[in-house]
C-alpha positions as CSV (number, residue, x, y, z in Angstrom):
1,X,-34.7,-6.0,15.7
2,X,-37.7,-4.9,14.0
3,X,-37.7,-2.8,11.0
4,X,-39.2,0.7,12.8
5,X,-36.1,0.4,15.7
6,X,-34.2,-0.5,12.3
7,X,-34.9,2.9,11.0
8,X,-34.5,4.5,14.4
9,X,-31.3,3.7,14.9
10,X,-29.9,4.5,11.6
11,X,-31.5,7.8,12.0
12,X,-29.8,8.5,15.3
13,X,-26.5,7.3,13.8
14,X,-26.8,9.6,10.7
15,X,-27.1,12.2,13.2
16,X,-24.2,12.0,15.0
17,X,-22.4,11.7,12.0
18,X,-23.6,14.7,9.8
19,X,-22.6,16.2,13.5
20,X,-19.2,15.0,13.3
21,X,-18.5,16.2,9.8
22,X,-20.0,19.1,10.2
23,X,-17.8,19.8,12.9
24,X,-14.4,18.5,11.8
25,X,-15.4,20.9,8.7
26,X,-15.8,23.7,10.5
27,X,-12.4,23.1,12.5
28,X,-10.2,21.8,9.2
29,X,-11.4,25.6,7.6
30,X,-10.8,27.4,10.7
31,X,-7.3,25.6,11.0
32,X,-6.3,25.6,7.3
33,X,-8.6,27.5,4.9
34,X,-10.1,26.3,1.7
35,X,-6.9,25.8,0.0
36,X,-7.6,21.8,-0.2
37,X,-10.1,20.0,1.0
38,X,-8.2,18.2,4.3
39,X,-11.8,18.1,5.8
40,X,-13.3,15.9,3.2
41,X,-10.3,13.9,3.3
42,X,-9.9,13.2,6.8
43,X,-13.9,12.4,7.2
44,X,-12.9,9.7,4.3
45,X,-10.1,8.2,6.1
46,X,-11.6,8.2,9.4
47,X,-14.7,7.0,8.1
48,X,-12.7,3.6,6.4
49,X,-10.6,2.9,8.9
50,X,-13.8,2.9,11.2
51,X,-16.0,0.5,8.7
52,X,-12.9,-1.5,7.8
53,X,-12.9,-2.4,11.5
54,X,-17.0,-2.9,12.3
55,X,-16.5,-5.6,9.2
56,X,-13.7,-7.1,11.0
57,X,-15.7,-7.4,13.8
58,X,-18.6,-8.9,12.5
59,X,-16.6,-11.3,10.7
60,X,-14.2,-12.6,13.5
61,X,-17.5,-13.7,15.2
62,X,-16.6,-10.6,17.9
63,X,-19.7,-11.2,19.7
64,X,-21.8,-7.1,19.2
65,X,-25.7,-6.1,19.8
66,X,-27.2,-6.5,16.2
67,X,-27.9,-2.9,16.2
68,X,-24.6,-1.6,15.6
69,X,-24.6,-2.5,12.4
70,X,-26.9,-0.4,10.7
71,X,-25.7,2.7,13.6
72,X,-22.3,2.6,13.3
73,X,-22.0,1.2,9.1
74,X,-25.5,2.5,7.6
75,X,-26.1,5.8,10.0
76,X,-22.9,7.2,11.3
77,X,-20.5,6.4,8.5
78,X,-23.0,7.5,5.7
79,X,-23.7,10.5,6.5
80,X,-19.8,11.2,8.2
81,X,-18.2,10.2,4.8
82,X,-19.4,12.0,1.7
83,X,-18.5,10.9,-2.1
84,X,-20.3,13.9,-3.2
85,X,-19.2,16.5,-1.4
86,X,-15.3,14.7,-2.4
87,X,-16.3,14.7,-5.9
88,X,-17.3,18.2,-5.8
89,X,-14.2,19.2,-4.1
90,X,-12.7,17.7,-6.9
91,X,-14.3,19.5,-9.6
92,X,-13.9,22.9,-7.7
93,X,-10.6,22.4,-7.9
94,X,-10.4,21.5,-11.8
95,X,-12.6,24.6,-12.5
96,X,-10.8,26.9,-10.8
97,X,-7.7,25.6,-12.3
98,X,-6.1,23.9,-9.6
99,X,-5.1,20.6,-11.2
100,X,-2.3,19.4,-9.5
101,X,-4.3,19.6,-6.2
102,X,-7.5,18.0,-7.9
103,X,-5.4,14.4,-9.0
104,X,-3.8,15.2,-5.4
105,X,-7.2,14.9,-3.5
106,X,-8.1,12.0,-5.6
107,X,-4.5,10.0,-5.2
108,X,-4.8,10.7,-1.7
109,X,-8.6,9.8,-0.8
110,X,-8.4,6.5,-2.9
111,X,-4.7,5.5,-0.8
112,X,-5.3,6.9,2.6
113,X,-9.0,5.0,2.3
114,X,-8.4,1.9,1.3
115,X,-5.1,1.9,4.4
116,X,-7.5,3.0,6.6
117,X,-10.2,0.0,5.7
118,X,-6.8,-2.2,5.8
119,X,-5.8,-0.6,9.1
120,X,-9.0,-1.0,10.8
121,X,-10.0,-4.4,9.7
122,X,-6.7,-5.9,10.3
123,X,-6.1,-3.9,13.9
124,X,-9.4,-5.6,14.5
125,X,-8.7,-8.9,13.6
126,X,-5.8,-9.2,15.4
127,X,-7.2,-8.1,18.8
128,X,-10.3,-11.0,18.2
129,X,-7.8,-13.9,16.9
């Protein structure tokens, strides 16, 4: 694939995703408040679990189109997930004097993550063995 359908479809992908967050966002503050930052975290875990299983893929040999790569891993998941936007959460909560529910955000983002790579690489691995 050459490097200007490269950029294309990392574009397109980063699309859909800033979509999709923007979305669950808009749903997670509708449904719960601003309380905690459940959108952030759930973008997070979804986002893992879904790159944890494209790296599955491409390691078992799971015969995909070369583009998916950069749409699904570079595209979509980078601009789903957000390290700022959890950091900042973070610090919101510090500031406002919320500390319990600041180390709760980070204990949870850094567990539920790395399952959810676990999860999807091995659910993946699995189903190509």
């Amino acid at each position: 694939m050459n490097y200007g359908l490269t950029l294309l479809v990392v574009a397109c992908g980063g699309a859909l995703g800033a979509i999709s967050r923007f979305q669950i966002t808009n749903w997670f503050s509708a449904w719960f408040g601003s309380g905690f930052p459940y959108a952030t975290l759930t973008v997070n875990v979804i986002g893992c679990f879904i790159m944890g299983a494209l790296v599955s893929m491409l390691n078992s040999g799971t015969l995909i189109a070369p583009h998916w790569r950069p749409l699904i891993g570079v595209g979509f998941l980078g601009a789903l997930t957000t390290f700022s936007t959890f950091s900042f959460d973070t610090f919101a909560l510090f500031s406002e004097g919320f500390w319990m529910k600041a180390m709760l955000n980070v204990v949870l983002n850094l567990i539920l993550c790395m399952a959810a790579v676990s999860a999807g690489y091995y659910l993946l691995l699995s189903r190509s063995a």
